[in-house]
C-alpha positions in Angstrom: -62.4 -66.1 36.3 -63.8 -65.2 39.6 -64.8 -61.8 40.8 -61.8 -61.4 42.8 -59.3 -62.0 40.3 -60.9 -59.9 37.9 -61.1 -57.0 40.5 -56.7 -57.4 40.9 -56.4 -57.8 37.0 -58.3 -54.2 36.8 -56.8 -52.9 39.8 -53.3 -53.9 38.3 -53.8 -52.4 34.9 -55.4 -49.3 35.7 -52.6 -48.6 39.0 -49.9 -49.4 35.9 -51.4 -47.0 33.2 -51.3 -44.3 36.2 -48.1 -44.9 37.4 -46.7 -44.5 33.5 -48.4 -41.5 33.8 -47.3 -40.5 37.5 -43.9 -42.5 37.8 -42.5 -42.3 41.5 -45.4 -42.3 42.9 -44.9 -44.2 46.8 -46.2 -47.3 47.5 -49.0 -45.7 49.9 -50.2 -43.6 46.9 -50.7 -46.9 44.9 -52.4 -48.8 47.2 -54.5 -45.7 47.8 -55.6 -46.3 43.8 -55.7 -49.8 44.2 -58.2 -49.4 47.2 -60.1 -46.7 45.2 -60.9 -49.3 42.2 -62.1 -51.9 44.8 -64.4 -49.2 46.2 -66.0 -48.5 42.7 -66.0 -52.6 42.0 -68.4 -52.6 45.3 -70.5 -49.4 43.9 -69.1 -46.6 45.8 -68.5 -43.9 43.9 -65.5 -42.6 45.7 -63.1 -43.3 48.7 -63.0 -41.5 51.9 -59.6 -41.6 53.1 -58.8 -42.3 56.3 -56.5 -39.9 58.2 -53.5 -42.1 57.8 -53.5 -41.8 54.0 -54.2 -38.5 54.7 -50.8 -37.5 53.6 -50.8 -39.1 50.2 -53.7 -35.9 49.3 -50.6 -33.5 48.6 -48.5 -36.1 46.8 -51.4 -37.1 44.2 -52.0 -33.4 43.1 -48.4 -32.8 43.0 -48.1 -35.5 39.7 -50.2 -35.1 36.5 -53.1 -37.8 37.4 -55.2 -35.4 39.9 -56.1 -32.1 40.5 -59.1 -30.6 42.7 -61.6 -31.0 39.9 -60.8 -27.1 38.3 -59.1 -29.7 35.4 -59.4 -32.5 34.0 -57.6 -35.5 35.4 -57.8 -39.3 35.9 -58.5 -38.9 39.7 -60.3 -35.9 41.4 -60.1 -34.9 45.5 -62.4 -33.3 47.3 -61.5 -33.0 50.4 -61.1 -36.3 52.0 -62.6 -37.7 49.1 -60.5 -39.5 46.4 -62.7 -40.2 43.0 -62.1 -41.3 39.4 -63.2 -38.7 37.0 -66.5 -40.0 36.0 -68.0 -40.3 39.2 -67.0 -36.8 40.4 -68.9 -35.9 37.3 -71.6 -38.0 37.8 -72.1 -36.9 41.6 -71.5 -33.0 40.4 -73.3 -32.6 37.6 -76.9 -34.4 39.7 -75.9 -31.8 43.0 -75.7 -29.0 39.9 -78.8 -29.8 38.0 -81.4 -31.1 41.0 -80.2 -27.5 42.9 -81.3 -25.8 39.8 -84.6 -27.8 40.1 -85.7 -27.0 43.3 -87.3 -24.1 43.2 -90.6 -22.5 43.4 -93.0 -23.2 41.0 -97.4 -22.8 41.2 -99.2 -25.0 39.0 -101.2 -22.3 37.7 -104.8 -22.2 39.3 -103.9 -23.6 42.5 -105.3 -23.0 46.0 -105.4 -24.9 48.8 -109.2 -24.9 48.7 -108.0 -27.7 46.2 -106.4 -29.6 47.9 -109.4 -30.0 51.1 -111.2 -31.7 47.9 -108.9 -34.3 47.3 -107.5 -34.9 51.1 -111.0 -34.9 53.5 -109.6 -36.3 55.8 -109.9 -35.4 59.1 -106.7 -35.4 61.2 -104.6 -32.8 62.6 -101.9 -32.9 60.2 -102.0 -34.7 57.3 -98.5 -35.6 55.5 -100.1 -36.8 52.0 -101.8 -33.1 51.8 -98.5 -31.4 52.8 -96.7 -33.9 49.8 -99.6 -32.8 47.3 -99.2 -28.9 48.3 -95.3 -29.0 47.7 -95.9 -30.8 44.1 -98.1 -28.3 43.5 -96.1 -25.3 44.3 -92.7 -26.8 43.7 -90.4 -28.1 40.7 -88.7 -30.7 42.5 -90.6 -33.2 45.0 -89.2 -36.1 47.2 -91.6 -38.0 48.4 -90.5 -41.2 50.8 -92.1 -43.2 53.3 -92.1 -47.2 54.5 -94.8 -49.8 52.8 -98.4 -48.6 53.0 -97.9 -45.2 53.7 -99.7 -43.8 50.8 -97.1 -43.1 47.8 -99.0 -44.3 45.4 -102.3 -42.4 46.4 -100.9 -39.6 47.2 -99.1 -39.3 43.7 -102.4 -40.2 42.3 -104.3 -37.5 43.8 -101.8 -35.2 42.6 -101.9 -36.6 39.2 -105.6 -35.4 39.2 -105.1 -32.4 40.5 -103.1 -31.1 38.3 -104.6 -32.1 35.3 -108.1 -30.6 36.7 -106.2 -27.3 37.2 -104.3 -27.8 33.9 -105.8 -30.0 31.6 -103.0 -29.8 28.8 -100.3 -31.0 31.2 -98.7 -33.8 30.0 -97.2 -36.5 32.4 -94.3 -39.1 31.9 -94.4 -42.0 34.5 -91.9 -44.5 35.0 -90.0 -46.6 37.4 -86.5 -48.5 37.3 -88.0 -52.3 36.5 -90.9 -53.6 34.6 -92.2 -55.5 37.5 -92.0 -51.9 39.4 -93.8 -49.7 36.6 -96.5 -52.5 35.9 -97.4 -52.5 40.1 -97.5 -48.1 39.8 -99.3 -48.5 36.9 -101.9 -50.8 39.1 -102.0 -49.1 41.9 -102.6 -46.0 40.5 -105.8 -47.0 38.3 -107.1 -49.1 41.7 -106.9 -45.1 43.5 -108.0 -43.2 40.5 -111.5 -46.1 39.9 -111.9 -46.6 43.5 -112.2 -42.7 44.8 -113.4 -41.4 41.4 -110.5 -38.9 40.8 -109.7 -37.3 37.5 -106.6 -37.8 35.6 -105.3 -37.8 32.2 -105.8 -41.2 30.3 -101.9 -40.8 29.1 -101.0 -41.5 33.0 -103.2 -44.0 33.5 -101.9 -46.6 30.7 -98.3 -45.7 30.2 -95.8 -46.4 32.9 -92.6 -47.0 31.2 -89.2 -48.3 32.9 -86.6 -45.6 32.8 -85.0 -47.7 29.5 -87.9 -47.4 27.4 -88.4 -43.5 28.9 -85.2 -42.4 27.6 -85.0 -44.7 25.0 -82.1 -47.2 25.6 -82.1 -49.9 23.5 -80.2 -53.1 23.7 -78.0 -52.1 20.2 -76.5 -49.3 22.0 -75.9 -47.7 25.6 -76.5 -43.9 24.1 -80.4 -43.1 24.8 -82.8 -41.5 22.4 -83.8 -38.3 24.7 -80.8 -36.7 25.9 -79.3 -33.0 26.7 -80.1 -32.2 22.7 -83.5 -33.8 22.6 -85.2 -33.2 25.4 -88.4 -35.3 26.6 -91.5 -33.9 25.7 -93.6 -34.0 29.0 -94.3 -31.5 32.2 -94.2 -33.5 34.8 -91.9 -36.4 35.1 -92.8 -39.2 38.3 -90.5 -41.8 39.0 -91.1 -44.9 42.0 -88.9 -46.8 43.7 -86.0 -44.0 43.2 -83.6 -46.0 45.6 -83.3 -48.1 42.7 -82.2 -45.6 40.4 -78.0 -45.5 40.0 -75.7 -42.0 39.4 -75.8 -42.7 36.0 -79.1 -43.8 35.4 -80.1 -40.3 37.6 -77.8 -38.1 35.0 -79.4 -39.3 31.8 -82.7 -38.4 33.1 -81.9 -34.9 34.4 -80.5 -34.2 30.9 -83.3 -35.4 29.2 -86.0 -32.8 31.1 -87.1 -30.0 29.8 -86.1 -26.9 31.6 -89.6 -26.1 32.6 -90.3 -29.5 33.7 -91.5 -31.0 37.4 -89.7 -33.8 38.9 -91.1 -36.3 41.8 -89.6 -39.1 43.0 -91.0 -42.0 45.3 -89.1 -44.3 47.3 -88.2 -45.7 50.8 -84.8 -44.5 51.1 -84.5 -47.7 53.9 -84.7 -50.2 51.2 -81.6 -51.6 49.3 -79.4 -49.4 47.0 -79.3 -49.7 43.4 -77.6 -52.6 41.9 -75.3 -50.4 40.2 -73.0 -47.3 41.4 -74.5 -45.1 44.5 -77.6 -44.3 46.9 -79.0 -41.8 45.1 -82.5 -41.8 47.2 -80.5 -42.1 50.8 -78.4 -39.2 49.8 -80.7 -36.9 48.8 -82.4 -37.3 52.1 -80.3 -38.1 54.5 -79.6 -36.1 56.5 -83.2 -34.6 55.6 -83.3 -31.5 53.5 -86.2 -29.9 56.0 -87.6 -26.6 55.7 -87.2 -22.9 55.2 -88.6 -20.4 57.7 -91.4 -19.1 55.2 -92.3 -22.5 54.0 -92.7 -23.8 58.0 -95.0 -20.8 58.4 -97.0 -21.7 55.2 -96.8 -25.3 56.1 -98.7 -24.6 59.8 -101.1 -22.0 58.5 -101.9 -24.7 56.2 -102.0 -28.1 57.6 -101.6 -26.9 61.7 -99.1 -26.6 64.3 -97.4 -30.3 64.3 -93.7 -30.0 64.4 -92.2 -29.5 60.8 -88.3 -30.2 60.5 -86.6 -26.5 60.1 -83.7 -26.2 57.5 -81.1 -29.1 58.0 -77.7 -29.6 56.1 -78.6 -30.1 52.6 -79.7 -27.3 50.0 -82.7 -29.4 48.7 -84.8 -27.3 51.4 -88.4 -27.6 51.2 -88.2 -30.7 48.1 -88.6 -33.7 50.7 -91.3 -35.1 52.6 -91.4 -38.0 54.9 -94.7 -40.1 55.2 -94.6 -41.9 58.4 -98.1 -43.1 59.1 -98.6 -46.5 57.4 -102.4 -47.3 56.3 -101.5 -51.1 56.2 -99.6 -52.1 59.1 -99.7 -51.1 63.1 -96.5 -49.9 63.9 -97.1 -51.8 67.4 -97.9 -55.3 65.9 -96.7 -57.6 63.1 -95.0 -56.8 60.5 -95.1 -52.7 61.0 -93.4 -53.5 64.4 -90.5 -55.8 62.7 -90.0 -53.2 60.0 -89.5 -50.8 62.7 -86.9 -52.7 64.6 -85.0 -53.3 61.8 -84.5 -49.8 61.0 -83.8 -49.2 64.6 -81.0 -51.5 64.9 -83.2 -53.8 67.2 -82.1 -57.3 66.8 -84.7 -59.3 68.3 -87.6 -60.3 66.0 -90.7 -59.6 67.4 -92.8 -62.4 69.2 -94.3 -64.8 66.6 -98.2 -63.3 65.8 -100.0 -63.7 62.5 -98.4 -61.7 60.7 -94.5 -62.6 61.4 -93.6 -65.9 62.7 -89.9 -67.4 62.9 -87.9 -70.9 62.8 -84.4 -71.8 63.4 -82.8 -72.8 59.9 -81.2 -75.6 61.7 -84.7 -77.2 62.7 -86.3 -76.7 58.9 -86.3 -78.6 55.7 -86.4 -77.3 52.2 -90.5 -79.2 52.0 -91.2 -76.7 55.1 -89.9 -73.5 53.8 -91.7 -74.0 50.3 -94.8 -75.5 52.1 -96.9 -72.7 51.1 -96.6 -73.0 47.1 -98.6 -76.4 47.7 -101.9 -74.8 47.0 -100.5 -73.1 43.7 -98.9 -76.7 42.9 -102.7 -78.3 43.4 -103.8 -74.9 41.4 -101.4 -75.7 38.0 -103.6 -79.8 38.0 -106.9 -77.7 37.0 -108.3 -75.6 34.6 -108.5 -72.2 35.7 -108.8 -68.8 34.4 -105.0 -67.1 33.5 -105.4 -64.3 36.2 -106.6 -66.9 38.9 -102.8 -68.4 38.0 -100.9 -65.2 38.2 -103.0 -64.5 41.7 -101.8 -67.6 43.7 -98.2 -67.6 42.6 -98.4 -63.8 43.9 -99.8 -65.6 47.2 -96.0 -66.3 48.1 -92.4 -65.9 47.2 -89.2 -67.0 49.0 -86.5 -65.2 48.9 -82.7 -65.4 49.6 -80.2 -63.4 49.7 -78.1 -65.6 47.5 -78.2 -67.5 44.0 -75.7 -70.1 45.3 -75.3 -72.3 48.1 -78.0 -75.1 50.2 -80.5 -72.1 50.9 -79.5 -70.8 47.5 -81.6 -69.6 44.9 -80.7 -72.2 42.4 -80.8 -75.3 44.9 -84.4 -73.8 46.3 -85.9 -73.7 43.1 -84.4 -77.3 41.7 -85.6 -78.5 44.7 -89.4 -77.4 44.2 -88.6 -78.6 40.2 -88.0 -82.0 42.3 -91.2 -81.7 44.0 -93.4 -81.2 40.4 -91.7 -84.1 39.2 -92.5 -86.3 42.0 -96.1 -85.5 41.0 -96.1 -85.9 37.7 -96.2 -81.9 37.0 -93.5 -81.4 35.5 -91.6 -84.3 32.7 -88.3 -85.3 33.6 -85.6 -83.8 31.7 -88.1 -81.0 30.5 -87.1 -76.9 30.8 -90.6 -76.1 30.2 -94.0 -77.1 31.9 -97.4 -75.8 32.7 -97.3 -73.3 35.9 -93.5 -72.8 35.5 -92.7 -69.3 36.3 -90.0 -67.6 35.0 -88.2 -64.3 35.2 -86.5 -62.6 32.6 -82.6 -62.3 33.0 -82.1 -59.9 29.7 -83.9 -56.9 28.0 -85.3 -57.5 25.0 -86.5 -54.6 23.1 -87.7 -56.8 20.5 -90.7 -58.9 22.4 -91.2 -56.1 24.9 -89.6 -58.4 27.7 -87.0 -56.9 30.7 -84.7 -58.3 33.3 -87.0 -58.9 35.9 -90.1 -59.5 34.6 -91.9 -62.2 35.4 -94.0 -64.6 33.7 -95.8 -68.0 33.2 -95.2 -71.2 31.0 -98.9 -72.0 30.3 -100.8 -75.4 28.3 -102.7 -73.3 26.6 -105.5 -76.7 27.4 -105.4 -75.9 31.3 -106.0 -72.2 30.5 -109.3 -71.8 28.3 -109.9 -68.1 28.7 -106.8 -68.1 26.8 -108.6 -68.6 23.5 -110.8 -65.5 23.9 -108.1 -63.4 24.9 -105.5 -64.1 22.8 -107.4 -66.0 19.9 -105.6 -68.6 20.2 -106.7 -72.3 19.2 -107.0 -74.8 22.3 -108.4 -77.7 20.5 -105.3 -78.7 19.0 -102.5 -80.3 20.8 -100.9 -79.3 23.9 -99.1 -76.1 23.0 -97.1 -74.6 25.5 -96.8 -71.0 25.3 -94.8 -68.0 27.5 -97.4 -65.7 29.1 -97.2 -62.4 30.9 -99.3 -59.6 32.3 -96.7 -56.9 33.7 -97.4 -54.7 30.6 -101.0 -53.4 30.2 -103.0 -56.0 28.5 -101.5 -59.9 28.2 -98.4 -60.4 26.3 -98.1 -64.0 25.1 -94.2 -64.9 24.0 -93.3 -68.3 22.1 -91.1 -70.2 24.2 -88.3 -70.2 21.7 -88.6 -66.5 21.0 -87.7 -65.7 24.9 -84.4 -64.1 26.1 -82.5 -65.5 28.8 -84.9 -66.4 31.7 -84.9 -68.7 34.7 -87.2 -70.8 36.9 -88.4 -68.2 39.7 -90.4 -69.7 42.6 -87.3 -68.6 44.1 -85.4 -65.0 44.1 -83.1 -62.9 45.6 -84.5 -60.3 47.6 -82.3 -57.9 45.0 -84.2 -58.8 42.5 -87.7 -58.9 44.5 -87.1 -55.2 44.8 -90.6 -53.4 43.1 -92.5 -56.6 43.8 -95.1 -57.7 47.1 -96.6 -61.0 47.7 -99.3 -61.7 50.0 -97.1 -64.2 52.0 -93.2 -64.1 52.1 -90.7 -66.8 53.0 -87.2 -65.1 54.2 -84.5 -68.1 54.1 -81.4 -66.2 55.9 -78.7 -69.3 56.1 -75.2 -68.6 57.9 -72.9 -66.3 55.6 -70.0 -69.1 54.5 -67.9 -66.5 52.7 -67.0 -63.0 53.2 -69.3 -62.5 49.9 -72.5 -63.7 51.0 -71.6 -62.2 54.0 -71.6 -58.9 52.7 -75.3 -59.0 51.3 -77.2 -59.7 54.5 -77.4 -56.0 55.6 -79.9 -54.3 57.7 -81.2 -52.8 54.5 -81.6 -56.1 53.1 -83.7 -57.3 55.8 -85.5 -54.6 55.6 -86.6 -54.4 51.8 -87.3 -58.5 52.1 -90.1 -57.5 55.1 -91.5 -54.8 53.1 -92.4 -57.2 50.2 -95.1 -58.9 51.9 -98.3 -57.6 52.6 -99.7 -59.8 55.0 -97.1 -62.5 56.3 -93.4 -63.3 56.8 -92.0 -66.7 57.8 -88.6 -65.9 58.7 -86.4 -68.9 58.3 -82.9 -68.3 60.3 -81.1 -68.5 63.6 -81.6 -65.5 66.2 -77.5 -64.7 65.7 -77.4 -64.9 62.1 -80.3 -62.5 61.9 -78.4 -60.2 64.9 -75.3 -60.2 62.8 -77.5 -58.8 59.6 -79.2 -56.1 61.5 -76.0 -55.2 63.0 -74.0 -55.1 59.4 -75.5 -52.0 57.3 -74.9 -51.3 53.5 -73.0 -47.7 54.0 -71.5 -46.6 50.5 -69.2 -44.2 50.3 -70.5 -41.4 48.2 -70.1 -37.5 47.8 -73.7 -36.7 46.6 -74.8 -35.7 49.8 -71.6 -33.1 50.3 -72.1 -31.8 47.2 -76.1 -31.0 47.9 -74.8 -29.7 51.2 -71.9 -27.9 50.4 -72.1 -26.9 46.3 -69.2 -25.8 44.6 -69.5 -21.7 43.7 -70.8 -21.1 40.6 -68.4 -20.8 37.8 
């Protein structure tokens, strides 16, 4: 059954159920429902009518199946907006709670004499200091910015700080993939070693996914911490929030403590979540700004450069925006093409070190995976584990799709075809030294989550192995499942993994918490109205912000216009709700 007819079995069944409920409802009125359940089947959470179904408002809370949200019923309205139950909930209940956290909050101790330590720097107006100062004197923090503009060390720094104000503080860090909370978890100890800062050991060697946090488990959806058992930490720091869904968002607002600090990090430019609405997007755009008094504060502290006044939304003085990068020129390279893309500009940049581009027409499948060669020479020796895990980092092609030529699953048979040709891999054989695979299930049991990403090794070829992992190499072959996301190496049986797949490949979805040194964007001509659909401006963009050093963009100059032009807008009621509560009561 394809996706299609599964969406018009549901939308059937559910328009039926309702219209036992609600008979005589008009035929607009049902395909308004019908068009609602394809809405949430795309991960809107609601539908804004248009003002032609208008009308069909008054008719819908005239039967028994809506009502404006004072009762309970199958479908809620809000204005123009038409939502199932849940999601109205969902989007409420967030609004409710994050208003309640945004508030005013010292860590006890704090001056700003404190913060001149940890921020030296010398520039007129620094934007990680002003970040640091509102996580220290605020409950709820949103902290966003594009690659290289100092997240990570700027949440380190104010890690340190406040455990050298408050030492007893206890800290919970986490982020929405493994792959994502193993890179905070590095990046964070490379800040805290390299620039000597102090910070609690706890934060420095546990950074959990959200699952694990709240303590989902693959035997049941229900999590362990909830509105009844609160977590036990002060300050709770997420990355990569635009990968955090409405429901994902709920669980953890019910699982703080009431005296607890939130901070979120994230590029709000990057793709949504995989599941229902944009939770990072929404709760800054349009930005929340500032108050009068915090402005003032703001220039006494950090000088007179332009600070946004109060905009829209009620989340005043909870955001910052970080818009110098440390790593790329924003007049060169791949700073310049990030730029465009969230500009709307559809012309890639000239061809420079950093980003160079070929028509898709003119390449081959052996030239788009040409630079894996050195990690295919890499996999013939014998070489240290990490050395393994480095070059395969080196580079990464991604796609938007799993199907198709320029697919996913053709691109990485393809490179299987390649290793076979060279004797690397044995015909006919899953497994093979240097294969690297992903994870495509959680599994609470091995410690192993969709998305991680790890290493088929001969545990011959890798003899540092044996010291490691005290394992035997003077036997026979043995081929063995190896991975180094979680602190320390984790070595897996192959017949003890979960689902996995061959990964020299992946969707830019799923390359989401991830960089590579080098990437390799294949962007082939939509041939359905589905594929079509996933090459989005915001997809561009979170594939060009997964490299650190170069992007070979593989596509035509109107295939890539028709992305940039085509922008992933979901229709969602957070942001009315932050700017326009409901009274209390």
């Amino acid at each position: 059954m394809n996706a299609q007819t599964e969406y018009h079995q549901v939308a059937n069944a559910i328009t039926i159920l309702l219209t036992d409920i609600a008979p005589g409802l008009s035929e607009q009125a049902i395909q308004v429902i019908k068009k609602l359940v394809n809405s949430i089947s795309q991960q809107h959470s609601c539908l804004h009518l248009n003002d032609d179904e208008l009308p069909v408002i008054a008719e819908l809370l005239a039967s028994p199946i809506a009502s404006t949200g004072d009762v309970a019923t199958p479908l809620i309205i809000r204005g123009s907006q038409l939502y199932f139950h849940r999601y109205y909930e969902l989007e409420r209940k967030i609004a409710e709670k994050l208003l309640a956290l945004n508030q005013r909050s010292d860590i006890l101790g704090f001056t700003i004499g404190e913060l001149d330590k940890l921020f030296p720097e010398d520039q007129p107006f620094n934007m990680q200091k002003m970040a640091a100062y509102l996580a220290a004197t605020r409950k709820l923090t949103i902290i966003t910015g594009g690659p290289g503009t100092g997240k990570t060390s700027t949440v380190a720094k104010i890690i340190s700080l406040m455990h050298t104000l408050q030492p007893t503080l206890t800290f919970a860090l986490a982020a929405p993939t493994g792959k994502a909370a193993s890179r905070l978890s590095q990046s964070l100890q490379q800040t805290w070693a390299g620039q000597y800062l102090d910070h609690p050991l706890q934060a420095c060697e546990q950074v959990l996914t959200l699952h694990r946090l709240l303590g989902i488990s693959k035997d049941s959806s229900k999590p362990r911490y909830h509105a009844r058992r609160k977590l036990d930490f002060d300050v709770l720091i997420i990355d990569e929030a635009s990968m955090i869904d409405l429901a994902m968002m709920s669980k953890l607002l019910d699982a703080m403590q009431d005296t607890a600090r939130m901070i979120l990090l994230g590029d709000p430019g990057q793709l949504p979540s995989v599941e229902t609405g944009n939770l990072l997007a929404d709760l800054t755009i349009p930005f929340p700004g500032f108050s009068d008094r915090t402005r003032q504060e703001l220039k006494q502290h950090f000088g007179s450069t332009t600070i946004p006044p109060e905009g829209p939304s009620q989340l005043i003085n909870a955001a910052c925006r970080l818009t110098f990068s440390f790593r790329f020129s924003e007049l060169e390279g791949i700073g310049k093409l990030a730029n465009s893309i969230t500009r709307g500009d559809p012309e890639i940049p000239n061809n420079s070190e950093q980003v160079e581009r070929q028509d898709l027409s003119k390449s081959t499948l052996s030239q788009v995976t040409q630079p894996l060669n050195n990690y295919f020479q890499l996999i013939q020796q014998e070489v240290p584990l990490q050395r393994l895990f480095d070059e395969l980092n080196q580079c990464k092609i991604l796609t938007p799709t799993r199907e198709g030529p320029w697919g996913v699953i053709h691109i990485n048979a393809h490179i299987e075809q390649i290793l076979e040709s060279q004797n690397l891999k044995p015909a006919n054989k899953f497994h093979y030294h240097g294969r690297p695979i992903m994870i495509l299930r959680n599994d609470y049991v091995n410690g192993l989550f969709n998305g991680d990403i790890g290493l088929c090794i001969d545990t011959r070829l890798c003899t540092d192995l044996a010291a490691t992992a005290s394992l035997d190499t003077s036997k026979q072959s043995s081929l063995i499942a190896c991975f180094t996301d979680s602190p320390g190496l984790k070595i897996v049986p192959l017949g003890r993994l979960p689902e996995h797949e061959t990964c020299f490949s992946m969707t830019v979805h799923k390359s989401q918490g991830s960089e590579f040194d080098q990437v390799c964007l294949v962007l082939a001509e939509a041939e359905s109205e589905a594929s079509q659909n996933l090459q989005t401006r915001e997809l561009l963009y979170t594939a060009v912000t997964r490299c650190r050093s170069k992007i070979s963009i593989f596509a035509e100059q109107n295939t890539w216009k028709q992305a940039i032009q085509r922008q992933q807008r979901r229709s969602s009621g957070l942001a009315d709700f932050l700017c326009n509560p409901l009274p209390e009561g």
